[in-house]
Backbone as numpy.savetxt, mean C-alpha at the origin, in Angstrom:
# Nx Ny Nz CAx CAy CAz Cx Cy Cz
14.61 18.99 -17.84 13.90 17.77 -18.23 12.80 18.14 -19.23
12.87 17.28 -20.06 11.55 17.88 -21.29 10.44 16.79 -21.24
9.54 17.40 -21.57 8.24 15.90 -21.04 8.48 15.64 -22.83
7.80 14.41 -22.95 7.44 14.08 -24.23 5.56 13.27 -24.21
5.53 13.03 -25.33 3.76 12.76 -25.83 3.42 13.04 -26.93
2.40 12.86 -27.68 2.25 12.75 -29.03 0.92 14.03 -28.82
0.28 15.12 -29.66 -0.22 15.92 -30.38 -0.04 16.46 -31.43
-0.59 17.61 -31.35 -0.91 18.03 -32.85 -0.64 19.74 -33.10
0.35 20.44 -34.08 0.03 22.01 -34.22 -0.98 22.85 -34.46
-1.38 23.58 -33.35 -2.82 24.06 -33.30 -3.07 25.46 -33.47
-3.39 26.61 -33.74 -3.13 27.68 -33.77 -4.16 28.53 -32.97
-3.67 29.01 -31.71 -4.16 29.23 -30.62 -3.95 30.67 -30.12
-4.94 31.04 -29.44 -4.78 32.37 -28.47 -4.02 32.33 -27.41
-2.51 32.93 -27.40 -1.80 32.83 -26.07 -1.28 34.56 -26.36
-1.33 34.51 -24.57 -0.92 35.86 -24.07 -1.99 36.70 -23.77
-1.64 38.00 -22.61 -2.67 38.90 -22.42 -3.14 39.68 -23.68
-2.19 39.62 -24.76 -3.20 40.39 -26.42 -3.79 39.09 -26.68
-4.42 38.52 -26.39 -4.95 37.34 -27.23 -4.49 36.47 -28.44
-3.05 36.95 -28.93 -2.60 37.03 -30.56 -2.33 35.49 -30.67
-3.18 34.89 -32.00 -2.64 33.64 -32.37 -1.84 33.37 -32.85
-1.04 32.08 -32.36 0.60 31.73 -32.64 0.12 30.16 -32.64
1.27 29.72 -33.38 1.45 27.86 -33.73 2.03 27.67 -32.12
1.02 26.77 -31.79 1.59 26.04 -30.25 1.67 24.29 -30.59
2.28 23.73 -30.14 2.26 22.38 -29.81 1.39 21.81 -28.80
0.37 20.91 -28.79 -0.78 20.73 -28.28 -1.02 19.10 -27.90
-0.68 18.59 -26.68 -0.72 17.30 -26.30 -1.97 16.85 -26.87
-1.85 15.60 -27.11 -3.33 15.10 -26.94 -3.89 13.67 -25.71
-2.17 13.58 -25.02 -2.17 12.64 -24.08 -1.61 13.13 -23.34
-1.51 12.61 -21.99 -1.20 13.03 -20.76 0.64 13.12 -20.91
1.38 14.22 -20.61 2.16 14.11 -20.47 3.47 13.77 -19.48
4.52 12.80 -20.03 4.86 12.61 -18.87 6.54 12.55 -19.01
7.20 12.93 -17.43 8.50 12.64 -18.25 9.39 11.70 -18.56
10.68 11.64 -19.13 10.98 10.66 -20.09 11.08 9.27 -19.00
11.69 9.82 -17.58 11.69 8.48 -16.67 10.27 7.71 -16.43
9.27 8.80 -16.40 8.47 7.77 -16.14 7.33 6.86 -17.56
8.46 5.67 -17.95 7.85 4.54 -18.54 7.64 3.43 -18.27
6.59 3.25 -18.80 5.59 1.54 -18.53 6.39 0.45 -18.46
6.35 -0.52 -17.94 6.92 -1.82 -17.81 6.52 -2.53 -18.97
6.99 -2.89 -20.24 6.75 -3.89 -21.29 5.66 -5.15 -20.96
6.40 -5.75 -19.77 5.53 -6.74 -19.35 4.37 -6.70 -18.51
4.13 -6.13 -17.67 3.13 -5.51 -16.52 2.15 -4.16 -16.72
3.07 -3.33 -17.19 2.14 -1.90 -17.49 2.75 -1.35 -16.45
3.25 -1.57 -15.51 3.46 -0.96 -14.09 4.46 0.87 -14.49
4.18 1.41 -14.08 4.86 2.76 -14.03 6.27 2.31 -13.16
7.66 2.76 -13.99 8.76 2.40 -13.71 9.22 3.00 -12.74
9.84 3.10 -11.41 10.51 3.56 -10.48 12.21 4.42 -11.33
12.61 5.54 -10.52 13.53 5.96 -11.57 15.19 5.17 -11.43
14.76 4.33 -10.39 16.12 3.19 -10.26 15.84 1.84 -10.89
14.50 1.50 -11.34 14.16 0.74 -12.05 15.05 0.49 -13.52
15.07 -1.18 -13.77 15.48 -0.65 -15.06 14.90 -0.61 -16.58
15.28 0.03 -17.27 14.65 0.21 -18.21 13.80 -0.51 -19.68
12.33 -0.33 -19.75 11.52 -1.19 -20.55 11.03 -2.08 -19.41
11.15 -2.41 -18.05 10.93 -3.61 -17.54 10.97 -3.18 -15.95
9.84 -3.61 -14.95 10.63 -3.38 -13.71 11.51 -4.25 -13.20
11.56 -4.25 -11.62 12.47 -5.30 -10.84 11.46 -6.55 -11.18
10.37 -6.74 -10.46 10.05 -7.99 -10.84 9.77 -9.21 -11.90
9.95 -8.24 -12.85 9.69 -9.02 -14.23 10.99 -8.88 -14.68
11.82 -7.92 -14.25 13.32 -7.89 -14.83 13.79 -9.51 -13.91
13.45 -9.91 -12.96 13.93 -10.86 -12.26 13.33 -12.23 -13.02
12.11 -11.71 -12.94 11.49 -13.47 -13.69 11.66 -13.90 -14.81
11.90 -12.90 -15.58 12.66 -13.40 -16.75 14.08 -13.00 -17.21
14.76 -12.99 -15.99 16.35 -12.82 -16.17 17.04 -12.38 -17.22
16.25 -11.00 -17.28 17.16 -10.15 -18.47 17.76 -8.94 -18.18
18.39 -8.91 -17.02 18.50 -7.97 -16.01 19.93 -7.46 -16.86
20.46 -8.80 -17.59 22.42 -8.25 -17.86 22.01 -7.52 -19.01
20.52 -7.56 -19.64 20.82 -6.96 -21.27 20.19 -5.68 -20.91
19.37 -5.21 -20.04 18.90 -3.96 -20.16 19.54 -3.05 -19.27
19.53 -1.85 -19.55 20.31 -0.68 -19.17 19.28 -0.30 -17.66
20.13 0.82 -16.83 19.42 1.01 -15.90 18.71 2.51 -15.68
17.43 2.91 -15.79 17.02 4.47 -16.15 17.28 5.05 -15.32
18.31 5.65 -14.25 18.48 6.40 -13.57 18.76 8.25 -14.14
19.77 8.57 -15.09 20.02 9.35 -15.59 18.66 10.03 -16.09
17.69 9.72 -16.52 16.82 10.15 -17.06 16.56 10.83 -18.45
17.06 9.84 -19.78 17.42 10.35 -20.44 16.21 9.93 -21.23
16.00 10.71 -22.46 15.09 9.58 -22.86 15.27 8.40 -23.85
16.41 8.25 -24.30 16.91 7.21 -24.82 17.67 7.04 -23.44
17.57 5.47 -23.11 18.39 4.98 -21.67 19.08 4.22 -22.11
20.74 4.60 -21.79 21.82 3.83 -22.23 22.27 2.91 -20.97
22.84 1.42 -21.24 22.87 0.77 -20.39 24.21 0.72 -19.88
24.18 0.41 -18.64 24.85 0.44 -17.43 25.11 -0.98 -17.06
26.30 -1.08 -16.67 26.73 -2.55 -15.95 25.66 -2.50 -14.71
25.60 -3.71 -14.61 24.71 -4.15 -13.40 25.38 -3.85 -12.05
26.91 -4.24 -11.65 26.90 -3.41 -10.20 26.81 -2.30 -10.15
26.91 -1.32 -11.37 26.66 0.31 -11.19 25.35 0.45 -11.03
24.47 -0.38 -11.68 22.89 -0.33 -11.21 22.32 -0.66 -9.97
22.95 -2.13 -9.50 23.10 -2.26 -7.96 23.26 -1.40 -7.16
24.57 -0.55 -7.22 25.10 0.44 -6.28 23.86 2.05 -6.52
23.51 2.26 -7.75 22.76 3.32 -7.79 21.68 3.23 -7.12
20.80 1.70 -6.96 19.66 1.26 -6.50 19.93 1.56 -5.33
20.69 0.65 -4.61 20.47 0.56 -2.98 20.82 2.16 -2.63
21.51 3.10 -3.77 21.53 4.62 -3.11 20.35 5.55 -3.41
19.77 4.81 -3.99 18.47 5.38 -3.83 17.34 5.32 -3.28
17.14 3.98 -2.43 16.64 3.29 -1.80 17.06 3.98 -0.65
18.28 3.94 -0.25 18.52 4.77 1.08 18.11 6.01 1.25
18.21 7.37 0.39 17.76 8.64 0.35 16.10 8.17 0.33
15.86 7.40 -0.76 14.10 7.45 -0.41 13.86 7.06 1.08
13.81 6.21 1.61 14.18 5.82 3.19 14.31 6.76 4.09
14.94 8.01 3.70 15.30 8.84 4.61 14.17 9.88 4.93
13.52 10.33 2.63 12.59 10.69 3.23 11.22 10.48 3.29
10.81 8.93 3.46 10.18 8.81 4.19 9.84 8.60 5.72
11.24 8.42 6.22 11.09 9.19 7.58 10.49 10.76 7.46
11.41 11.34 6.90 10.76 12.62 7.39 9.61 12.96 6.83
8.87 12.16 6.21 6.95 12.19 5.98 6.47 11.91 7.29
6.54 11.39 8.35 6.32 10.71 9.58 6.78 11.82 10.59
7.75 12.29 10.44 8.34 12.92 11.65 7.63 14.43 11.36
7.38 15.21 9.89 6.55 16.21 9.46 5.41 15.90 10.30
4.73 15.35 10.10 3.36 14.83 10.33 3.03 15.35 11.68
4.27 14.45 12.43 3.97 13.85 14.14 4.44 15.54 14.60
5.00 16.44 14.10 5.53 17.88 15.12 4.27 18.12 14.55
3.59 18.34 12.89 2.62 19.15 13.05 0.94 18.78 14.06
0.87 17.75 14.17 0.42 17.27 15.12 0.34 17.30 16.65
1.57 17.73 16.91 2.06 18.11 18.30 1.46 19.55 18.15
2.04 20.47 17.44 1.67 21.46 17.47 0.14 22.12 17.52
-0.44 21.27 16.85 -1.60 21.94 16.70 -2.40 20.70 18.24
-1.89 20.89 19.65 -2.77 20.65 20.30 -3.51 21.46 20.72
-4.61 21.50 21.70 -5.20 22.43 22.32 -4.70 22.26 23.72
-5.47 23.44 24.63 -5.36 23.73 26.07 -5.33 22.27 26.54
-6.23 21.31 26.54 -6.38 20.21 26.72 -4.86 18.89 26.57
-4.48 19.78 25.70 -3.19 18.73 25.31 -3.53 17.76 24.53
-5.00 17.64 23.95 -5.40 16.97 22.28 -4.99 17.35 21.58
-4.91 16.88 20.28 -4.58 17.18 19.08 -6.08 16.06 18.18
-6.22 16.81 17.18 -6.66 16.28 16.30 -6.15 15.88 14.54
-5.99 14.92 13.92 -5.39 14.12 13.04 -6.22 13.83 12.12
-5.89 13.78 10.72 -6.93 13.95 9.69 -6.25 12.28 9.03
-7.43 12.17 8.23 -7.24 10.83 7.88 -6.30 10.78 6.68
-5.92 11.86 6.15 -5.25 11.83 4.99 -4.03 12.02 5.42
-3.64 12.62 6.81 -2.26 12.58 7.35 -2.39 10.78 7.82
-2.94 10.28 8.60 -2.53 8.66 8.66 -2.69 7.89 7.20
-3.20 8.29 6.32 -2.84 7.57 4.93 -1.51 7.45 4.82
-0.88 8.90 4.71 0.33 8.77 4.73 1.59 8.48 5.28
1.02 8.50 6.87 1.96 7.46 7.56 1.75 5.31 7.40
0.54 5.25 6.89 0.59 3.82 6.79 1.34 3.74 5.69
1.13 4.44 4.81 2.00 4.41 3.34 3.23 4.45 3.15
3.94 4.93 4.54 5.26 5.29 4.63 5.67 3.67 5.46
4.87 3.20 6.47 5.30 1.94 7.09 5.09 0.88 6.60
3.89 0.64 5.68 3.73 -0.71 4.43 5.10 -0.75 3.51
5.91 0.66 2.79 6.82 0.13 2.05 7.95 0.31 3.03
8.08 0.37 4.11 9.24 0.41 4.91 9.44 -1.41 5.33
7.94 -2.03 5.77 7.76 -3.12 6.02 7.96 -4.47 4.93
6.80 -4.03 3.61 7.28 -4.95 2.39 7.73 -4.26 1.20
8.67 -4.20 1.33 9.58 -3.71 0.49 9.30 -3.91 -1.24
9.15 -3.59 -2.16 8.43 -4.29 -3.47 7.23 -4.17 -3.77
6.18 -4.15 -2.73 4.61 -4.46 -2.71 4.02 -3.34 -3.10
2.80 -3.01 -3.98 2.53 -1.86 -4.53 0.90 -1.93 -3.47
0.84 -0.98 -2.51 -0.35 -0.76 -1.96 -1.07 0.02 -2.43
-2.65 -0.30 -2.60 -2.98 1.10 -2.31 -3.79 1.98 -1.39
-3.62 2.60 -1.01 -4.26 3.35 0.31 -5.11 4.42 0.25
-5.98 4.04 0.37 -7.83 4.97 0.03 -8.05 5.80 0.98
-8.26 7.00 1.16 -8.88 7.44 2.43 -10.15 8.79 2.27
-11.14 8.40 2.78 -12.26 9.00 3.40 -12.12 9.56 4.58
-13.29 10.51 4.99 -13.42 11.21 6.52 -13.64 9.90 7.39
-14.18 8.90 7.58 -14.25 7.85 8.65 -14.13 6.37 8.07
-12.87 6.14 7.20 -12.32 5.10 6.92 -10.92 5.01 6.30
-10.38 4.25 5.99 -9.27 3.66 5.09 -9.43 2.44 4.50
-9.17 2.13 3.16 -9.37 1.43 2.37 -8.07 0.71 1.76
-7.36 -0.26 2.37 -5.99 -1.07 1.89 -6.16 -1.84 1.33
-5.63 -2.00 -0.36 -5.73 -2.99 -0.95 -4.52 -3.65 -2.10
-3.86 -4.72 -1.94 -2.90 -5.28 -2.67 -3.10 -6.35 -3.71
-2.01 -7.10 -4.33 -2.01 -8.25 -5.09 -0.73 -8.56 -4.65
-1.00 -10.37 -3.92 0.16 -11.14 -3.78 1.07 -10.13 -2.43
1.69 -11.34 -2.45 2.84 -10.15 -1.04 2.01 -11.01 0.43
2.70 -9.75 1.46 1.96 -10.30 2.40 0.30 -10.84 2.61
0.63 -11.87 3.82 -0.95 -12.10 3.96 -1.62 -11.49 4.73
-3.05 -10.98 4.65 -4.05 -9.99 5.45 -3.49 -9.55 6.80
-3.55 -11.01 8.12 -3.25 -10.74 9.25 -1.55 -10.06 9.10
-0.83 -10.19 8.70 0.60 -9.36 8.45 0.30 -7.88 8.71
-0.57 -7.46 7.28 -0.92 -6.24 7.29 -2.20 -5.18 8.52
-2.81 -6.42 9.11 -3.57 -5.93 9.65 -3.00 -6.09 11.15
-1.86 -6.54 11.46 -1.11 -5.73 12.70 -0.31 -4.29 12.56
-0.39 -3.88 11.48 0.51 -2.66 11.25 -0.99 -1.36 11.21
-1.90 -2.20 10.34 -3.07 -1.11 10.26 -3.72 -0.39 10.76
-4.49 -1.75 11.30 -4.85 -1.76 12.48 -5.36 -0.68 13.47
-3.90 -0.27 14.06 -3.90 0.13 15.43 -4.10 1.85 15.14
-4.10 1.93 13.83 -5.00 3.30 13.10 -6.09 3.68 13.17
-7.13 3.10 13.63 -8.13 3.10 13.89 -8.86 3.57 15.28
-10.11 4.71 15.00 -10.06 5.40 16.27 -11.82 5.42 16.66
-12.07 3.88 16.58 -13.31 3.06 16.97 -13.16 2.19 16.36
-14.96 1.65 16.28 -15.24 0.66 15.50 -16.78 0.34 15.62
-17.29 -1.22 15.19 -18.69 -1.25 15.60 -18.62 -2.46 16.55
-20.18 -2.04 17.44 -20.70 -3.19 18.12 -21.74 -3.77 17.21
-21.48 -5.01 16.99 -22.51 -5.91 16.53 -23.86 -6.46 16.99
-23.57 -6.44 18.31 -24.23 -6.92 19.48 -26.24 -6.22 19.36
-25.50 -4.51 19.47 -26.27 -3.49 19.90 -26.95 -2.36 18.61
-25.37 -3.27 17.46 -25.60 -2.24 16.16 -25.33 -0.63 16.35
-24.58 -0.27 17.21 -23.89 0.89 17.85 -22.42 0.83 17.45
-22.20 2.11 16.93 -20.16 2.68 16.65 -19.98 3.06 17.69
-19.19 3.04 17.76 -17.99 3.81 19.29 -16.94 4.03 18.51
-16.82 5.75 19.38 -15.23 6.18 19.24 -14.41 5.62 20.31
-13.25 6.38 19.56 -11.79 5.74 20.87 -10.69 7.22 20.89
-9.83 7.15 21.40 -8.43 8.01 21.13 -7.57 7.30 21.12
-6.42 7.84 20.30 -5.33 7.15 20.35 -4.06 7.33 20.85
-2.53 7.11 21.10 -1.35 8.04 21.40 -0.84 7.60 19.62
-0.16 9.16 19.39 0.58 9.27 18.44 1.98 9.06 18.62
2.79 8.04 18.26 4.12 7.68 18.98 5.04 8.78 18.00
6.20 8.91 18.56 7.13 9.63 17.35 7.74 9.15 16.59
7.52 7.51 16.40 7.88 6.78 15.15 6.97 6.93 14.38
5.67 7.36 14.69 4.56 7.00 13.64 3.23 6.01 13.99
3.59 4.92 14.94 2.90 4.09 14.94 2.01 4.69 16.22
0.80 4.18 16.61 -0.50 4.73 17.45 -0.39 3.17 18.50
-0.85 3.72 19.60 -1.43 2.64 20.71 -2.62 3.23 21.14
-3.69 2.76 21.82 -4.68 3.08 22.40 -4.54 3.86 23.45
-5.52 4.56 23.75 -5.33 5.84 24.62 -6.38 5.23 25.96
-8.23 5.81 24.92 -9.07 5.85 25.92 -10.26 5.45 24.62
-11.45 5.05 25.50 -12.46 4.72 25.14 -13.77 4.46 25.83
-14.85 4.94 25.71 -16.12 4.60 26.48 -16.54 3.51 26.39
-16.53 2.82 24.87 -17.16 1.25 24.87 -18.67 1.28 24.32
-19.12 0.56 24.78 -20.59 0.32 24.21 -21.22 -0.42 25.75
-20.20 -0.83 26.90 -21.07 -1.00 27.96 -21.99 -0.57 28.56
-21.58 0.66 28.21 -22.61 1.67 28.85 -23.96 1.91 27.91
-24.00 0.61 26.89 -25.39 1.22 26.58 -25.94 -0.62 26.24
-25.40 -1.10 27.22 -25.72 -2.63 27.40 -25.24 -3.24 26.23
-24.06 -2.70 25.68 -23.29 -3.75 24.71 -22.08 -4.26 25.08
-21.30 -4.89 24.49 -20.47 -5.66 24.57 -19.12 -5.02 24.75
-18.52 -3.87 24.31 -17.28 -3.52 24.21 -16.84 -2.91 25.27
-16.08 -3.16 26.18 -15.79 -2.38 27.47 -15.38 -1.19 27.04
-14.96 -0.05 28.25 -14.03 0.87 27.94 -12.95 0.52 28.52
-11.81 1.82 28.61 -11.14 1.78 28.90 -9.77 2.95 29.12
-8.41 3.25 29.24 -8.02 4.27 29.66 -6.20 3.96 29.88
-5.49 4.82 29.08 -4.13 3.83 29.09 -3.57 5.24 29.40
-2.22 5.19 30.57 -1.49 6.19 30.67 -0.54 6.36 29.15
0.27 7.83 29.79 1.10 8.03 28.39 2.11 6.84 28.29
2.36 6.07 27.00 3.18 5.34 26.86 4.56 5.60 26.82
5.01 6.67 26.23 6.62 7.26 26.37 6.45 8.62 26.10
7.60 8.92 26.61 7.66 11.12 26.31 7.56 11.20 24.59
7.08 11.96 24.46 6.76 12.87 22.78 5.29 12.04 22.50
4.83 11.23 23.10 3.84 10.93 22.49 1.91 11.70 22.77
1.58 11.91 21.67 0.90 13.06 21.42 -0.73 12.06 21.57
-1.97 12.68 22.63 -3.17 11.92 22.72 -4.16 12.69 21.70
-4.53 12.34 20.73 -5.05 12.43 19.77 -6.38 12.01 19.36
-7.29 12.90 18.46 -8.90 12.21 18.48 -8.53 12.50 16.84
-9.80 11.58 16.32 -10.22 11.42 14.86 -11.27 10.93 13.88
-11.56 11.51 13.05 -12.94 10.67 12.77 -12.49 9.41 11.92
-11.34 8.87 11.41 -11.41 7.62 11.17 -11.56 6.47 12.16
-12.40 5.78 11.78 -13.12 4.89 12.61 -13.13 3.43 11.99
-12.90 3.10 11.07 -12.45 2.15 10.34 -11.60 1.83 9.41
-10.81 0.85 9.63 -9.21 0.45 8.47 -9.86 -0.84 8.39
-10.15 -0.62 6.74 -10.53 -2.54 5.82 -9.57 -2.75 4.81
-8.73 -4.04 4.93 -7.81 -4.17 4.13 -8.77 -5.28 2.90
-7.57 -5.55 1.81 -8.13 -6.55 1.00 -7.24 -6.83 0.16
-6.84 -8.56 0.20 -5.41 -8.78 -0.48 -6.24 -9.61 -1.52
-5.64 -9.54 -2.35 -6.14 -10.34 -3.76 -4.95 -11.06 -4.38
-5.33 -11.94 -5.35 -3.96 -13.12 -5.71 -4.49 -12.80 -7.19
-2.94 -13.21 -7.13 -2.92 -13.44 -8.88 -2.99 -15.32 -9.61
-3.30 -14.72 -11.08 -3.33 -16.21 -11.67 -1.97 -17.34 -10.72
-1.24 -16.96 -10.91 0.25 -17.43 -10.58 0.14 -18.01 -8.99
-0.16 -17.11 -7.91 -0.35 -17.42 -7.20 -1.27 -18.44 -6.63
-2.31 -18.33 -7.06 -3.12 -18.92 -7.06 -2.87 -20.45 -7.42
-2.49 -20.82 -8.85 -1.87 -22.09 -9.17 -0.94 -22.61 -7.83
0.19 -21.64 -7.25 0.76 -22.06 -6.67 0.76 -22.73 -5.24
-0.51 -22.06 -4.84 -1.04 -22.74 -3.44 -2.14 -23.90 -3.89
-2.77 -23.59 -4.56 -3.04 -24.79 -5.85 -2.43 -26.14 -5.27
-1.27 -26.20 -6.14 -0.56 -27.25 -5.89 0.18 -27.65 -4.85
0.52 -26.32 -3.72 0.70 -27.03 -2.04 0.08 -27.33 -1.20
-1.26 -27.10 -1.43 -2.58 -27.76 -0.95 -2.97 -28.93 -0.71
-2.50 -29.39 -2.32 -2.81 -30.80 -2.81 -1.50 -31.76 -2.50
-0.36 -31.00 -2.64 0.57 -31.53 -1.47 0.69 -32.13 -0.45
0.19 -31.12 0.26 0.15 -31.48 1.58 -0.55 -31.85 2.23
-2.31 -32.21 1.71 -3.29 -32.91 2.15 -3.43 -34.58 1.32
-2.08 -34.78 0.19 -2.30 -36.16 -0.63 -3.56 -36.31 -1.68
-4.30 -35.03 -2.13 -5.08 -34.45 -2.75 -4.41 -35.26 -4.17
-5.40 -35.67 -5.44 -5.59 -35.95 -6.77 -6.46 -35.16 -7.38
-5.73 -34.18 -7.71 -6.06 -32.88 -8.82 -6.31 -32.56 -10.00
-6.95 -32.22 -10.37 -7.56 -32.03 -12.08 -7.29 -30.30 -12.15
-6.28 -29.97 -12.90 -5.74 -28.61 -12.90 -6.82 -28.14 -14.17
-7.62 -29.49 -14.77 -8.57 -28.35 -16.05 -9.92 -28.26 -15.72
-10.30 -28.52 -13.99 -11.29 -27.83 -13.47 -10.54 -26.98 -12.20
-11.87 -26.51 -12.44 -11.85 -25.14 -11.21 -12.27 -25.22 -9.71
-11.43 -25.28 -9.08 -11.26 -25.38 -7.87 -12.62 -26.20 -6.81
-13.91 -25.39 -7.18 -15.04 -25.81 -6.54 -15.64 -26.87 -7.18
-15.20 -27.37 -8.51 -15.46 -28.68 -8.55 -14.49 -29.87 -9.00
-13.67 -29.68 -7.76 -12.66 -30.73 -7.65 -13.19 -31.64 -6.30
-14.08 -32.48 -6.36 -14.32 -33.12 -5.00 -12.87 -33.91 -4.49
-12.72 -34.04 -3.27 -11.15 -34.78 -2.61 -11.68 -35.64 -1.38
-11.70 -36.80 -2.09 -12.21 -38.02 -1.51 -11.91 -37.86 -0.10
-10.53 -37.87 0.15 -9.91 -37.93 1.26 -10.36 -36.69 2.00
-10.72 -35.95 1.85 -10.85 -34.49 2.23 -12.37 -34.71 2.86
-13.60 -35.15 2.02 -14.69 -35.09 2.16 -15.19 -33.45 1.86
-14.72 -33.03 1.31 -14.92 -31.91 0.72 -14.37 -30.98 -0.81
-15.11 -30.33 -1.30 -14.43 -29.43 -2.31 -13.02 -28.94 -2.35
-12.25 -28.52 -3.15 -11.03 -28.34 -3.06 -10.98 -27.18 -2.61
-11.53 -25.87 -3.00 -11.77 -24.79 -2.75 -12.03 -24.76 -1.42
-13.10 -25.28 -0.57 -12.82 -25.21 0.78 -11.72 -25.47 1.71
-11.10 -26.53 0.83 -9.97 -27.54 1.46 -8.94 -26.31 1.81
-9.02 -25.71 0.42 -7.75 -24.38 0.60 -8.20 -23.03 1.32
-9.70 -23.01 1.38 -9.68 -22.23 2.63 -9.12 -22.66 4.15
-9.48 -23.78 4.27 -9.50 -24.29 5.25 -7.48 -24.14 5.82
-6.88 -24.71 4.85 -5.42 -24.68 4.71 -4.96 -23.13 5.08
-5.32 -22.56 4.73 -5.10 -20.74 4.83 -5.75 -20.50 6.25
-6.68 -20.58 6.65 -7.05 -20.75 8.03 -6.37 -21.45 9.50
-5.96 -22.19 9.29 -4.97 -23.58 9.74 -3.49 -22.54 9.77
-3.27 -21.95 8.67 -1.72 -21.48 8.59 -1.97 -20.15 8.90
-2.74 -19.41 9.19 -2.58 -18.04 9.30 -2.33 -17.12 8.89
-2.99 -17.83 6.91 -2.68 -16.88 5.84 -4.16 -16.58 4.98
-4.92 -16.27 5.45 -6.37 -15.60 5.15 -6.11 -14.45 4.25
């Protein structure tokens, strides 16, 4: 595979004699020929993607029969009938699939392994990055996450796709405390490490014991292989964001479905709705609240 990029001939010191020779000299990041930008989006192309365009914009503007599919990796990409692109996709989709299982199942033996006398183990936050990362695209398939991680947090954040509570039953249960509000006190917790990947609660002291609000508590082992585990992540904050598009689009099922008279050339907070007795903007919080899409 040869990378390509644009620089300049430079005449440089290479080798242990120091001797100058004409080298070729990037002046941009180089990259290889599969991985190109989406025309429409910017998005970095997947290598089953097809070419000039990803899946989603290859879909919305239905030009899926004229462009070729970049699998081969060539850097001129010659096009391919669409069920050969079909059939290459979903076979690549399956091998990726496979290994992202085995990102999960790596993880969970080295984890096992490194318990102590105790039969703890301890788990770093950059190993559960990568198991949420492996169960978000196992779960929404398409959705580009991204997944932040620090010594005592995680940071999830998308555009469009699922809504918050979706993601924050999968997240979630990653988390090994939290805070009392009450008392203004953190508490830790432990967790079980399942051998799918996913965590249940173990044990926890709470904050009762220091006249706050959070009980403790204490859960036997849930099934064989599963590993009791401590960690300093202590908080998972997600954050879904919408696009123009989207946005219009609940927009207008809002106003739908409450009998709302809309002015699409103001902005949301000053659309008063007679019927509503309120701003529109609230109206559609309120609607997202009501449906269980926050």
């Amino acid at each position: 595979m040869v990378a390509t990029g644009e620089g300049t001939v430079q005449r440089l010191k290479i080798g242990k004699q120091q001797k100058r020779q004409w080298a070729f000299v990037f002046t941009e990041p180089r990259k290889a020929p599969h991985m190109d930008n989406c025309k429409a989006c910017g998005e970095i192309l997947e290598p089953w993607e097809v070419a000039g365009v990803c899946e989603g914009c290859g879909e919305s503007e239905k030009n899926l029969q004229n462009i070729g599919l970049a699998v081969d990796l060539p850097v001129k990409m010659s096009k391919i009938p669409i069920r050969e692109a079909q059939r290459r996709r979903d076979k690549f989709s399956a091998t990726k699939g496979n290994q992202m299982s085995k990102v999960i199942s790596n993880i969970v033996t080295a984890v096992r392994a490194s318990r102590n006398e105790s039969g703890e183990a301890n788990i770093g936050s950059k190993d559960i990055a990568k198991i949420i990362r492996v169960r978000l695209r196992t779960e929404f398939p398409g959705i580009k996450f991204s997944v932040r991680s620090d010594y005592s947090s995680l940071r999830i954040s998308w555009t469009d796709g699922p809504r918050t509570p979706a993601v924050d039953e999968i997240v979630q249960q990653y988390s090994f405390g939290g805070f009392d509000g009450m008392i203004d006190m953190a508490y830790s917790s432990r967790n079980w490490l399942l051998p799918d990947g996913s965590m249940e609660p173990a044990a926890s002291k709470g904050t009762e014991g220091s006249k706050g609000t959070v009980p403790g508590f204490a859960t036997d082992c849930p099934q064989p292989g599963a590993v009791l585990c401590n960690s300093g992540l202590k908080y998972v904050f997600t954050s879904r964001d919408q696009s123009d598009e989207e946005r219009t689009k609940d927009r207008e099922t809002v106003c739908k479905y409450y009998g709302i008279e809309d002015d699409p050339s103001k902005a949301p907070c000053r659309v008063y709705c007679e019927n509503m007795g309120d701003y529109l903007d609230r109206v559609i919080w309120r609607y997202y609240r009501e449906h269980n899409m926050a």
